[in-house]
Structure formats: structure tokens, C-alpha cells
N, C-alpha and C positions, 0 to 999 in steps of 0.2 A: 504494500500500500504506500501511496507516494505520501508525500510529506504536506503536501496541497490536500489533499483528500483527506486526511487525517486530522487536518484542523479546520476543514470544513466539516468534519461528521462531528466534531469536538465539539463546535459551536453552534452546529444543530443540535446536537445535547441538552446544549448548557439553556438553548435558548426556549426548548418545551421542556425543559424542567421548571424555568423559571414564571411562568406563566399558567393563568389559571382555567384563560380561557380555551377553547381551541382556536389554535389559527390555521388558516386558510393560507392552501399552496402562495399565494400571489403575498401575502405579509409576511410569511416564512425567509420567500428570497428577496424582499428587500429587507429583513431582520439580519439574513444571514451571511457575512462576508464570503466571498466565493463562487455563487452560484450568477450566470450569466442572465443577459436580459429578458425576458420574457418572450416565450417562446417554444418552440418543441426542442432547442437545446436543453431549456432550463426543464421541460416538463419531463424526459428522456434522463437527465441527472438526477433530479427527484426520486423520479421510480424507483434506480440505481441506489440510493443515498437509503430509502424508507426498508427497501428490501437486505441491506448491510447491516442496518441497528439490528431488526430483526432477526438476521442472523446472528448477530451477536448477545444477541439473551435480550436487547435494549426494550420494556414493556411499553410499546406507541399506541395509541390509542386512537380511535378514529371516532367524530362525532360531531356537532352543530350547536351552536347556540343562536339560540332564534332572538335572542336580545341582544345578544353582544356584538353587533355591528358587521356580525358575517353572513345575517340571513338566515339561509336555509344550507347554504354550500356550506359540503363537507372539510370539516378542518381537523388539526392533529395538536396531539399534547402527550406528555409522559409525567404518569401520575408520580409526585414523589414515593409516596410510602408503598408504590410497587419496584419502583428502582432502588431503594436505599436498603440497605445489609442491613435487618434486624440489628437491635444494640445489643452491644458485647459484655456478656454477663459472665465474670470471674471469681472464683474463691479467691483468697487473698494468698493461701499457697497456690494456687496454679496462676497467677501473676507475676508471683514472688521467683519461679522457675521458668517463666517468658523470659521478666526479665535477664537473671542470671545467664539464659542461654543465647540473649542476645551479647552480653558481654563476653563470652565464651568469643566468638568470632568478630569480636573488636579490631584485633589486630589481622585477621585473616582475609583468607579471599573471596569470604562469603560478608565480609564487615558490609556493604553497601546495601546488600538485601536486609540484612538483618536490621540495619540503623532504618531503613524503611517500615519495617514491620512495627519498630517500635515506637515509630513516630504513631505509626496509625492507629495502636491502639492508645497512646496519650490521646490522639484526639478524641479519641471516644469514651475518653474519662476515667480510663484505666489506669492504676497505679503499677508502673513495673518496676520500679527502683527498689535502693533498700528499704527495707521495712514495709514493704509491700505486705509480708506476712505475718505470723503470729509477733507480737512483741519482742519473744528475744528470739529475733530471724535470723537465722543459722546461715543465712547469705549477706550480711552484711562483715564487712571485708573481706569476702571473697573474690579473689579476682582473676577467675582459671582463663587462659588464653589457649586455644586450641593453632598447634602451628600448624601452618599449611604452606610452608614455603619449598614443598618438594616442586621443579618447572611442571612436573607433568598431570597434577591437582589441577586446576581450570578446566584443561582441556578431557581430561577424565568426567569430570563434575557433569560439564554439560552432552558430554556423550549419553553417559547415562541419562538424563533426564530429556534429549532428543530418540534414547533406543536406537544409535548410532554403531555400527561397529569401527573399532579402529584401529593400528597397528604402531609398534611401536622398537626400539632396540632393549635389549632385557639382556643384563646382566645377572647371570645368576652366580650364586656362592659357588667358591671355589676356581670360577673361572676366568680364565685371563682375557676374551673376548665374551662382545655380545653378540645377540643373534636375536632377529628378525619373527616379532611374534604376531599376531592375529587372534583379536579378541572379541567379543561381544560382551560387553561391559554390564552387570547386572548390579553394583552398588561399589561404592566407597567408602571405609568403614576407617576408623582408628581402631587402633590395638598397641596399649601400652607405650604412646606418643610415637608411634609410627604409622603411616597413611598404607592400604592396600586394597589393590581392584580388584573385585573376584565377578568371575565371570567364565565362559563356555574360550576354553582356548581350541582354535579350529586348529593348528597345526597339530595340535595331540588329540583332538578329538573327546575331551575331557573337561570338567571341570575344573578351573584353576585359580589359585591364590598369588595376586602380583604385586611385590613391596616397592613404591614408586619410588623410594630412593634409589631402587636399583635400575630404574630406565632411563637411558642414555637419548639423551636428545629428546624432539620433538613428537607429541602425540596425535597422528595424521588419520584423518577418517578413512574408513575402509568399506564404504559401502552409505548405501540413502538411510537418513533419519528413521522412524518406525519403523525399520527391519528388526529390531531385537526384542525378542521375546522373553522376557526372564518366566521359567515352568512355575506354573501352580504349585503353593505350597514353598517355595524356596523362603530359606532365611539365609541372607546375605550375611549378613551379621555373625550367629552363630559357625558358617563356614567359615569366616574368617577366622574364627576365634577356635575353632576346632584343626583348622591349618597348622596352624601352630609354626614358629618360625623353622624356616629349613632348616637352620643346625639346630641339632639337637643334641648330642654330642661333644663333649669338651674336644676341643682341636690344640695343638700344641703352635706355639710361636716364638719363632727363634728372633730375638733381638742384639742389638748393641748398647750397654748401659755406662754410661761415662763415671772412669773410675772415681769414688769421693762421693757419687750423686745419686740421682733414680733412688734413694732410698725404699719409697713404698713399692715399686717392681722389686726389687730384689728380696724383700722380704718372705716373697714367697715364689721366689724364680729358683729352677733347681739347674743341674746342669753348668754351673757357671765356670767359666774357665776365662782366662788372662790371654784378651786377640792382641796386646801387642797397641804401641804407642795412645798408654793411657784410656783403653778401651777393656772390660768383659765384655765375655762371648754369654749370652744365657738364653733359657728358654721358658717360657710362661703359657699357662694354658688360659684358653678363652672357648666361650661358646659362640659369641654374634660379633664379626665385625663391629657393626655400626653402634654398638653398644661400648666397643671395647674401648674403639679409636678415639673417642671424647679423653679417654682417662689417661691414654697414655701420650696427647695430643700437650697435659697439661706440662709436661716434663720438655718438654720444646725439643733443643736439640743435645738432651743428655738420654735420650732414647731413640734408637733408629730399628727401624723394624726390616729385617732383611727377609723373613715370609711367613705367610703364604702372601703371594701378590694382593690379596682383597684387601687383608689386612693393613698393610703397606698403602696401599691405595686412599685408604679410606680414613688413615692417619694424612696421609700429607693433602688431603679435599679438608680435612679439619684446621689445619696450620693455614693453609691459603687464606680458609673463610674466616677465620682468625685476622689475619694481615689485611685482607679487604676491608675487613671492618674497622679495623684499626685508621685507614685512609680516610672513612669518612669522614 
């Protein structure tokens, strides 16, 4: 819909909302910015314009008022109390948790819908702030922020919510390359401050769990909007959560720990041996990369991690975003 059209059907709106009586095609277009002069253009746009609200749920009303200066010709109006959303009736706990969950994605990539949602219900007289709830409201300094700065979150978000399939590079544990997957995306879920899309992977033919920190580069459609089907009965949620992360398994990690330093590594590194110009050689066991690398990320460069690759990898994306930030 053009952008011309859109604020003409706006101000056709606003304009038999605001009025009690009906008006008549020929008051209408000189009320109404947009519509051309009288005529089988204007009458031909009309048709077009009445038949668009109506598709759009808009309640038009058709009818006469024999007093009010239009005779007998048929005129239009939109009643408000059949256009207007019943008033928003809340418990003061189920406000008290609007609001908290708007604040939840304050800092996120959903903050813009959510500060909308919340306006709306302010306007409608809703308390969603603190103490929305019982008097000692167990949300007031609470301030949980949901991250979502994985690049491939947006573009996931609204795949699902178009029933989009899409494709993307997937790096998985253990590996030193990625590779090229195909998905029909059925929900985005968090799982212990990490983001992941589960959904029908067609290269396996299977259902699958995808940790979007581990997708490299850009998330590209793979097919028309409404092709995907999430089955009857799925809980997205629960598969997530039943996935469970790929390692499962303690994995060993051979580091370098600068002699004098790394204290807390070594307190429980075994293996340790003297590699020669002010270096041990040791080795530490982990279960998750992306869990690990934060902690051994804080030791800077009195720890170097010589494998497995992930590890390594996932250490030195922590130092950079570290130094980036530091830039700002």
C-alpha cells in the first residue's frame, strides 16, 4: 500500500469517526485530503477506499439522516464504541508483570515494540511501573535485561513470525569450519542467557536445536513467507530446553599460563609442566566454550589457549569485544 493511500484511508478514519452524523459520498471528498474532483475518478476511488476498511475489520456503517442536511441520500459513518478495543481490565499482579516484561527488552531488539505496548496500555489507564502490584512488589528494583545482541536475532525473530524458511553458516562444536544449513524456523527461545532457533533442519531431515552465537554471518530467506508450518502440538520451548547444550561432556584444554600469574587457572589445572621463556604448559577441563571463554578472557594475556580451536576462538571474539568497547 502506497504511502498516499495510507493517509488517505487514515483520514477517512479519523474523519467518520469523528462525526455523528452520516455523511454523504460528495462531503466525504471535500472533508477528505486526497480524493480527486468529482466525478467517476472520485466515485471509482471511493468504492476502492469503503471496500479496504472493510476488509480491514474497519465497522462502516451505511445510512440517512432525513434532518441532517443530506436528505434522503445514502451516507457513511463509523460508530465509535464498535471501532474502539473494549477497556483494558488488569489485576495489579498481571500489570505489575507487563510491566517488568516490558523492561526485560529495554535494552534489546524487541525495546521498540515493547516501549509501544507500554505506552498503550498507560493510555488506557493502566499502571505498569513499580508498585503496580501488591504493596511490597517483589518487582520493584528489578531490573532483568534480556540480551539479544547475537547479529542473527532480528533476522530469526521475524522469520518466524513471517513462517519464513531460511538459511544460514553454522558452526558447530568442535569444529574448525562452518557449513551451510536450511531451516524452517518454529520459535526463538532463551536458555540460560543464551539465544537458540529450533526448528525442522531440511539438510538432516530432522528436528533441530541452533545456538545463534554459533552462526556465522548473515541470516538469508530461503523460501516465501507462510510456507512454514510449525506441527500440532509442538512446544518450542520445552525442545529447547530438552536439547540440552551439545557438550555434554567435560573436554580437556591445553593452555599457556604466564609464570607468577593465572592464579585461579592453575589452581585446579593439572598437567602443568615449564614450556620454557617464562611460560607453563597446563591443561584445564571445560564443558561449553562460550561459557568458558568469558572467564579465562578475564586473565588477558597471562593465558593463551592453544586448543581445541573453538575454545581459542571464542577466547580471542571475547578480548576483541572487550577492546571494541573499550574504543567507545
Amino acid at each position: 500500500m502506497s504511502r498516499r493511500k495510507t493517509e488517505r484511508l487514515l483520514n477517512l478514519v479519523v474523519c467518520l469517526l469523528a462525526t455523528r452524523r452520516y455523511l454523504t459520498a460528495e462531503q466525504i471528498r471535500q472533508a477528505v485530503p486526497g480524493y480527486p474532483g468529482p466525478g467517476e475518478a472520485f466515485k471509482r476511488m471511493f468504492e476502492r477506499d469503503k471496500e479496504e476498511l472493510r476488509e480491514l475489520g474497519v465497522p462502516l456503517e451505511v445510512g440517512s439522516d432525513t434532518d441532517g442536511g443530506g436528505g434522503e441520500e445514502i451516507g457513511y459513518r463509523i460508530p465509535p464504541q464498535d471501532y474502539e478495543l473494549p477497556d483494558v481490565h488488569l489485576t495489579p499482579d498481571e500489570a505489575a508483570v507487563l510491566g517488568l516484561a516490558a523492561r526485560v527488552w529495554q535494552r534489546a531488539s524487541m525495546a521498540e515494540a515493547a516501549s509501544g505496548a507500554l505506552l498503550k496500555l498507560r493510555a488506557a489507564g493502566v499502571d505498569t511501573g513499580p508498585g503496580a502490584g501488591a504493596p511490597n512488589d517483589p518487582a520493584v528494583g528489578i531490573e532483568p535485561r534480556v540480551d539479544t545482541t547475537d547479529p542473527a536475532f532480528p533476522a530469526l525473530w521475524e522469520a518466524v513470525r513471517d513462517g519464513r524458511p531460511v538459511t544460514f553458516e553454522y558452526q558447530g562444536v568442535g569444529r574448525t569450519a562452518a557449513a551451510r544449513r536450511h531451516l524452517e524456523p518454529w520459535g526463538v527461545v532463551s536458555r540460560r542467557g543464551r539465544w537458540y532457533v529450533v526448528g525442522h533442519d531440511r539438510d538432516r531431515a530432522d528436528t533441530r536445536v541452533f545456538r545463534l552465537s554459533r552462526i556465522i554471518g548473515d541470516v538469508a530467506p530461503d523460501g516465501p513467507a507462510g510456507s512454514v508450518a510449525v506441527p500440532p502440538g509442538t512446544d518450542v520451548r520445552r525442545l529447547a530446553f530438552d536439547w540440552g547444550d551439545p557438550v555434554a561432556e567435560p573436554r580437556p584444554a591445553t593452555v599457556r599460563l604466564r609464570r607468577g600469574a593465572a592464579q585461579g587457572p592453575r589452581r585446579w589445572a593439572t598437567g602443568v609442566r615449564d614450556a620454557g621463556d617464562g611460560w607453563d604448559e597446563a591443561v584445564l577441563t571445560f564443558r561449553d566454550a562460550d561459557r568458558f571463554a568469558p572467564y579465562l578472557a578475564r586473565f588477558a594475556d597471562d593465558v593463551v589457549v592453544l586448543d581445541p580451536p573453538d575454545l581459542r576462538e571464542a577466547v580471542i571474539w571475547q578480548l576483541k569485544a572487550v577492546l571494541a568497547g573499550g574504543d567507545q
